[in-house]
C-alpha positions in Angstrom: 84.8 84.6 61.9 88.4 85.4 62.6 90.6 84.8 59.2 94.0 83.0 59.0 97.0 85.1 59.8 97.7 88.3 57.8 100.6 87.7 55.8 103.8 87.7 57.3 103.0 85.7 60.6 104.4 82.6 60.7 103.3 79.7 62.9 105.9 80.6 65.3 104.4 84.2 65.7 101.4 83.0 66.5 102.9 80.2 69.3 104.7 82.7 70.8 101.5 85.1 70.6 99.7 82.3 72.3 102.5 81.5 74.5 102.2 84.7 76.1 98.8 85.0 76.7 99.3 81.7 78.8 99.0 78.9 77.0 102.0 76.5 75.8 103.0 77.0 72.1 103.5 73.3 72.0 100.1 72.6 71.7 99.4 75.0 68.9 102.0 73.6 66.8 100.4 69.9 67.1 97.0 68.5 67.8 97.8 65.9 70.1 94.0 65.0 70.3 93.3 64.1 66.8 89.5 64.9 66.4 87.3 64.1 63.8 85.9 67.4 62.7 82.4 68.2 61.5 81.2 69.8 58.5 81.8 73.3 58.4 84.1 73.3 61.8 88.3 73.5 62.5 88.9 70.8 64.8 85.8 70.0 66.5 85.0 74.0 66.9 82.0 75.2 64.8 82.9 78.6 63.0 80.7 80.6 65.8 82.3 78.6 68.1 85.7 79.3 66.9 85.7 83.0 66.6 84.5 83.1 70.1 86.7 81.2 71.5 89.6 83.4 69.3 87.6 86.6 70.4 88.2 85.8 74.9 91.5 84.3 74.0 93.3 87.9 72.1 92.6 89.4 75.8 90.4 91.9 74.0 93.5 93.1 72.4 91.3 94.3 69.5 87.8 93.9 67.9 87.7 91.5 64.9 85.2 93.7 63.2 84.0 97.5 64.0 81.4 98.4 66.2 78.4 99.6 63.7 75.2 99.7 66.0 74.5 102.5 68.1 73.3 102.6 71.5 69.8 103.1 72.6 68.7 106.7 73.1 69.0 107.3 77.3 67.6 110.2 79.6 69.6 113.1 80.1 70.9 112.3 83.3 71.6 115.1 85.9 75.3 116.3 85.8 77.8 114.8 88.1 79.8 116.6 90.2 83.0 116.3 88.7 82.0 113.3 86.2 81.8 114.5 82.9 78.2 114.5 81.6 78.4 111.7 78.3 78.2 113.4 74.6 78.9 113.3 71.3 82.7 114.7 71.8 85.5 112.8 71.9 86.8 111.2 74.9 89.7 112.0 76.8 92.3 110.3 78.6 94.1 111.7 82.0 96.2 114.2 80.1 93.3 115.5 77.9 94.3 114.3 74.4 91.7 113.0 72.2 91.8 108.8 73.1 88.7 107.6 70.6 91.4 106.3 68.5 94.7 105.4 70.5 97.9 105.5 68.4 99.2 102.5 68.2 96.4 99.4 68.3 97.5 96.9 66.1 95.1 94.0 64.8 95.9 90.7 66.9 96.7 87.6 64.9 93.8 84.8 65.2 95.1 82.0 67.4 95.8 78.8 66.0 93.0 76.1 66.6 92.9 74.6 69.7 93.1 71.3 71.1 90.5 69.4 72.6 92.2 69.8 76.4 92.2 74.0 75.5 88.3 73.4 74.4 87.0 71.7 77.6 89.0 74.6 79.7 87.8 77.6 77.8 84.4 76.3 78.1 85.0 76.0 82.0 86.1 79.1 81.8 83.5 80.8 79.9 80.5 79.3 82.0 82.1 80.6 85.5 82.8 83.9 83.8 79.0 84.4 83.1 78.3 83.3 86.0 80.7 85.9 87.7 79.7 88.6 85.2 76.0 87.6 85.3 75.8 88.4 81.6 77.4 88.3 78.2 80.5 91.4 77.3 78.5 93.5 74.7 79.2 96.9 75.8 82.0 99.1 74.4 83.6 101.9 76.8 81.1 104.3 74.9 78.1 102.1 75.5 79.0 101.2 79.0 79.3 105.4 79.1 76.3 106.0 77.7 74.2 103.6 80.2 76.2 105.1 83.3 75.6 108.9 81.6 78.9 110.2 81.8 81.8 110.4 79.6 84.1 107.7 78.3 86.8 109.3 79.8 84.8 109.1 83.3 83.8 105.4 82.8 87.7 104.6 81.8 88.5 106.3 85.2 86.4 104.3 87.2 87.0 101.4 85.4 91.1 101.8 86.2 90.6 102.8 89.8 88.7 99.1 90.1 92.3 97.9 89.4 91.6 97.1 85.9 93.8 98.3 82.2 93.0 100.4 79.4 90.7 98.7 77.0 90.6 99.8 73.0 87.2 101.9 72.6 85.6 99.6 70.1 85.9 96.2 71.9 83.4 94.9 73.2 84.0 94.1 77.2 81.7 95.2 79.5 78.5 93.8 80.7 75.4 96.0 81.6 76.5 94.8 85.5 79.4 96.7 84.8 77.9 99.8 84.1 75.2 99.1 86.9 78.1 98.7 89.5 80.0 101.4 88.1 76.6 103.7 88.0 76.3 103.5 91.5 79.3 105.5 92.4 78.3 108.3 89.6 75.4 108.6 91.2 76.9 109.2 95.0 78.4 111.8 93.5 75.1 113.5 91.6 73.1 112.8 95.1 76.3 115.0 96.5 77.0 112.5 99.0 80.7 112.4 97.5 82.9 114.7 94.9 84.4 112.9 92.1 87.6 112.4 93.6 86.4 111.0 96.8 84.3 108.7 94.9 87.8 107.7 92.9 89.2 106.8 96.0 86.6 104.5 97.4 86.1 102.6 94.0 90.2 101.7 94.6 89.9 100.9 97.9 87.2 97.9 96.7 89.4 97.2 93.6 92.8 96.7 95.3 91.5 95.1 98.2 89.9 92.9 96.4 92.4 91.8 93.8 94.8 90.7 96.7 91.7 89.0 98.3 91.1 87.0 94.9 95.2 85.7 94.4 95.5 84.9 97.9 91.9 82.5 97.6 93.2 81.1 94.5 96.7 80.2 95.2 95.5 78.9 98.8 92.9 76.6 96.5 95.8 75.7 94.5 98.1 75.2 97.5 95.7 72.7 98.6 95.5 70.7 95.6 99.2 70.3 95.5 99.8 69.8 99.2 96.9 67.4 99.2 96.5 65.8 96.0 100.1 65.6 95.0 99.6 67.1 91.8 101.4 70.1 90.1 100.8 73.3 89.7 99.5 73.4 86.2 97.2 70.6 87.4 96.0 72.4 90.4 95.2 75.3 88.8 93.3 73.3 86.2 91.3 71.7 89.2 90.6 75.0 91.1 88.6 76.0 88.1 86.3 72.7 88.6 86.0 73.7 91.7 85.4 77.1 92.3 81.7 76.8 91.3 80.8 75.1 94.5 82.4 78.2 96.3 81.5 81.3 94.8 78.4 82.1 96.6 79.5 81.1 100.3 82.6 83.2 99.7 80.6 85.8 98.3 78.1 86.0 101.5 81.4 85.6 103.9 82.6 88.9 101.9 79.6 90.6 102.5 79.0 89.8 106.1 82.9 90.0 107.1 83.0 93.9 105.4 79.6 94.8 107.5 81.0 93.3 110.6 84.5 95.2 109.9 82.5 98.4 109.3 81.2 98.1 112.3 84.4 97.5 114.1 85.9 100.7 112.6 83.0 102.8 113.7 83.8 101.3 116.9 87.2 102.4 116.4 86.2 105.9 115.3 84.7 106.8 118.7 87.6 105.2 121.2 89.0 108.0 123.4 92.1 106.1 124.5 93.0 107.8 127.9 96.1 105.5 128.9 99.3 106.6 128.3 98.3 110.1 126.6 100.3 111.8 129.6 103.6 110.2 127.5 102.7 111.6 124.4 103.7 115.0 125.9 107.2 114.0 127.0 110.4 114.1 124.3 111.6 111.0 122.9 114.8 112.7 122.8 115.1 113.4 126.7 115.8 117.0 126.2 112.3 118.2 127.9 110.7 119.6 124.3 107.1 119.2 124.0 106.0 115.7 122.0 103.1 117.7 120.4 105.5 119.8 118.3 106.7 116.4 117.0 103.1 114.4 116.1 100.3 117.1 117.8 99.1 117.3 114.1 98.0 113.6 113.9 95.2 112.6 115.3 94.9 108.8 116.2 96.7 107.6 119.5 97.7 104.2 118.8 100.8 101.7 119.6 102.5 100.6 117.0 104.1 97.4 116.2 106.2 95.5 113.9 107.6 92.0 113.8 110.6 91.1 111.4 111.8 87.4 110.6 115.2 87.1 111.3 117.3 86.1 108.7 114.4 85.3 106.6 116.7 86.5 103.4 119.2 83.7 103.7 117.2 81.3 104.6 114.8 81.8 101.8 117.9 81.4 99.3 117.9 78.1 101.0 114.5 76.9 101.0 112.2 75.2 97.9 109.1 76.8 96.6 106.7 74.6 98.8 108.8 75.1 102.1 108.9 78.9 101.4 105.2 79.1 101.0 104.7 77.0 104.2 106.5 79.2 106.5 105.3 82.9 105.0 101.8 81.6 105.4 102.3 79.9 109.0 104.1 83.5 109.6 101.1 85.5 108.9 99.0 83.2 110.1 100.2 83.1 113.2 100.9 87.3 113.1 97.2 87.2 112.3 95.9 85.2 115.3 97.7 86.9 118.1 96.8 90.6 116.5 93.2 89.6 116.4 92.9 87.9 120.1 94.9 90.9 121.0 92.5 93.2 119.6 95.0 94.9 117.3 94.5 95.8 113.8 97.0 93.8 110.9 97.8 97.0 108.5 99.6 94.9 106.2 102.4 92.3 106.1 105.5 93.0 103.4 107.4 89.5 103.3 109.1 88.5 106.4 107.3 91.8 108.3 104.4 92.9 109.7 102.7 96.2 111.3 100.2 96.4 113.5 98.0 99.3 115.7 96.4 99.0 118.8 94.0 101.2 120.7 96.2 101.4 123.8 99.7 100.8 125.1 99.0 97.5 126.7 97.2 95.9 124.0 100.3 96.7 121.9 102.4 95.5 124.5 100.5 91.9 124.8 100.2 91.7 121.3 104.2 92.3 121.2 105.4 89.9 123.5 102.8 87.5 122.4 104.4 87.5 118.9 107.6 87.3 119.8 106.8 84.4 122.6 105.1 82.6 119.8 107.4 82.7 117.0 110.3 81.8 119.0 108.5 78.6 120.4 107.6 77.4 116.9 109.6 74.9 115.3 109.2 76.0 111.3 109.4 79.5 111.5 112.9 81.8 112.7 113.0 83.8 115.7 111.4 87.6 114.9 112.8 90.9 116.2 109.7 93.0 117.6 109.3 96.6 119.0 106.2 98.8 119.7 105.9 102.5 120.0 102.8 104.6 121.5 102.1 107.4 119.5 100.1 109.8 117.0 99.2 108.3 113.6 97.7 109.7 110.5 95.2 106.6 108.7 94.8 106.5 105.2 94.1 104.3 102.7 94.3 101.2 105.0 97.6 102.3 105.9 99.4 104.2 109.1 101.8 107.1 108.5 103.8 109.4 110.9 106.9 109.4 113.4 105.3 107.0 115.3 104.9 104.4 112.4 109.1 105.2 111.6 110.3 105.0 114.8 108.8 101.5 115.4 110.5 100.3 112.1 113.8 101.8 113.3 113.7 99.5 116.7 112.8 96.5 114.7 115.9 96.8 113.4 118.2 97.4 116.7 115.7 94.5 118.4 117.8 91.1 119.4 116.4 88.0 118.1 113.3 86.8 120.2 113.2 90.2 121.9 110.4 93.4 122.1 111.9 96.9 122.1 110.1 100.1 122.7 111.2 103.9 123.4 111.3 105.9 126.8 107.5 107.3 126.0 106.2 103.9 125.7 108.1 102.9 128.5 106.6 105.2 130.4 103.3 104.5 129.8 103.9 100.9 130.6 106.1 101.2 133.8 103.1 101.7 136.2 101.6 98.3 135.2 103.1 95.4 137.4 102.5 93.4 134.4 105.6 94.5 132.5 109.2 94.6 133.5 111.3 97.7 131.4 115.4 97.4 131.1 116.8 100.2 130.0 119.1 99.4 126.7 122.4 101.5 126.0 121.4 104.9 124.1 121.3 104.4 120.3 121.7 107.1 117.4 118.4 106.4 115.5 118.7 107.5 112.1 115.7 110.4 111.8 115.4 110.7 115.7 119.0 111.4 116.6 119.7 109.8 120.5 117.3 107.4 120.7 117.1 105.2 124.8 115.3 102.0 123.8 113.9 99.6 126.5 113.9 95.9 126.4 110.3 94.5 127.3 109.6 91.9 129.3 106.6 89.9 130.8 106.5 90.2 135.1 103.4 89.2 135.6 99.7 88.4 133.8 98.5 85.7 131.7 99.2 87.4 128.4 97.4 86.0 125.1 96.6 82.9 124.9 96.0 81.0 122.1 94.0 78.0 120.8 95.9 75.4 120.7 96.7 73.8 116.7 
């Protein structure tokens, strides 16, 4: 069982120790639910209870005792290409040095007992978090090595490309699901269906993808329970634990299904030969007759590009509460999301007041332009957006769009008037033959990156454009 604090901590230590790790000091400094306590217990806890409880609550910081047992003898797997084959040597971290004992790692004092509130939550806690896990931490980063049959500077890279810190070697705080999950990718690689690095890359595209899939369900759970229940944010939060039971699994199969169907999509995607508009990307955005290919020719996707930019949205967020803030970035990308989607665009991401967007062909980026900026200028919570789209040659990776194409239509953003879609003489171009769309030529701008740059303003002549379900 943990023992009291080494000598020196005070009680204030501790609090702020506590405090930090997200819980109020207040409550460690007074039990404010007197309890009778049992035999052989500190407040209600038994001693097994008690050093558990201490044990999740250090955030693994360090291990209250040292790891003795050793692991099971395993097979000599097959060597990984480019994952280090597990041994008796010392693991290494990304610059090589030895890492089985990290400089540094200080004991963390116990935390003080906890109140009967703190016991009820870390039990709620603990019980979804074996349910998550599907099994008790009891693996150190040698152990879990050992199982995957690799190194534990292999399994620490894996485990940091999921998204998640450096753990000291002797805690226990894996699961055997862990090193199942993680063994999967190791053995892609010894199959020689990836290399090590490609194998890297695809365990953080799961681990960032789905970290900012996991804040964004909670805090629209919590959202919810504040909007809805009047209650505040500490008491939300409490709630959302009670009720996340009930929605792990459906969210779980949603997951599932929604990455199969987008899989699909992109493979869709993948074989698209887009012939509209390709004529354009031969002409020069500068007027001056040189070839477009010398520009982008390297980059292989033809795609619009689009962005959308809140006007104002600095000041007026100076302005605004917490709660009214929240309601119009979500109603923003909300709405961004909808008409991209009916559009058939692609959101690539949204930073604040902005989003960018792709499409497969000029006039779905057109429709998906005007249709944004239609939208947000008729809605009463959110500001009027500056828009603009370019057709051009991207380079995709990592979820992302890079290239000319992908600058430019940030640049244009910014010269856009309120409520208004700009685009450049290529995109004009490829747009002008459509009796859908009217083109007015805008005074010549210097672009910064592009030198003269003469912008278009866009404008609807004809055609139903995207319509939307109604709220």
């Amino acid at each position: 069982m943990c023992t009291a604090p080494p000598s020196g901590v005070g009680v204030s230590d501790a609090g702020e120790r506590a405090r930090q790790r997200g819980f109020g000091a207040n409550r460690y400094m007074e039990d404010e639910t007197a309890e009778v306590s049992r035999p052989g217990s500190e407040g209600g806890y038994t001693a097994e209870e008690l050093a558990v409880a201490r044990a999740d609550w250090s955030d693994f910081g360090s291990a209250e005792t040292p790891v003795t047992s050793t692991p099971p003898p395993q097979p000599s797997p097959r060597p990984a290409r480019g994952f280090v084959p597990g041994g008796e040597s010392a693991p290494l971290d990304d610059q090589g040095q030895d890492s089985s004992h990290a400089e540094g790692s200080t004991a963390t004092a116990p935390i003080p007992t906890p109140s009967l509130e703190e016991r009820k939550w870390h039990r709620n806690i603990r019980s979804l978090e074996h349910r998550l896990l599907g099994a008790e931490r009891s693996l150190t980063y040698r152990e879990m090595a050992v199982r995957m049959g690799v190194s534990t500077h292999s399994a620490r890279r894996l485990w940091r490309a999921l998204g998640f810190p450096n753990l000291d070697d002797d805690v226990k705080a894996f699961t055997e699901t862990d090193a199942e999950a993680l063994a999967q990718m190791v053995d892609l690689v010894r199959d020689g269906h990836l290399n090590q690095e490609t194998a890297i890359s695809l365990t953080r595209s799961v681990g960032q993808m789905t970290d900012r899939m996991v804040v964004w369900q909670i805090e629209a759970l919590v959202e919810d329970k504040i909007a809805n229940q009047e209650l505040s944010d500490a008491e939300a939060r409490s709630q959302v634990v009670e009720t996340l039971p009930a929605l792990v699994e459906p969210l779980q199969r949603l997951m599932g299904y929604a990455w199969r169907r987008q899989l699909s999509a992109a493979l869709q995607r993948l074989t698209v030969r887009v012939e509209s508009g390709l004529a354009s990307l031969s002409r020069s955005r500068d007027g001056n007759g040189d070839d477009q290919q010398t520009v982008d020719s390297p980059l292989p996707l033809a795609r619009a590009v689009g962005f959308a930019d809140l006007v104002s949205y600095t000041s007026l967020s100076r302005q605004m509460s917490e709660r009214t803030l929240a309601h119009m970035v979500q109603r923003f990308e909300s709405k961004c999301a909808e008409i991209i989607s009916i559009g058939g665009g692609r959101l690539v991401k949204t930073v604040g007041d902005e989003v960018l967007y792709n499409a497969e062909t000029p006039e779905a980026g057109a429709e998906i332009a005007l249709a944004l900026a239609e939208t947000i200028a008729a809605d009463d919570v959110l500001p009027e957006a500056r828009v603009s789209v370019v057709w051009g040659r991207v380079l995709s990776r990592l979820g992302d769009i890079y290239g000319p194409t992908v600058n430019l239509a940030a640049r244009l953003t910014t010269l856009a008037d309120p409520g208004t879609v700009l685009v450049d003489s290529s995109t004009a171009e490829a747009l002008e033959e459509s009796s859908d769309y009217l083109l007015v030529p805008q005074p010549p701008r210097i672009v910064r990156g592009f030198g003269e740059v003469a912008p278009s303003m866009l404008l609807r002549a004809g055609g139903s454009g995207i319509v939307l379900d109604e709220d």
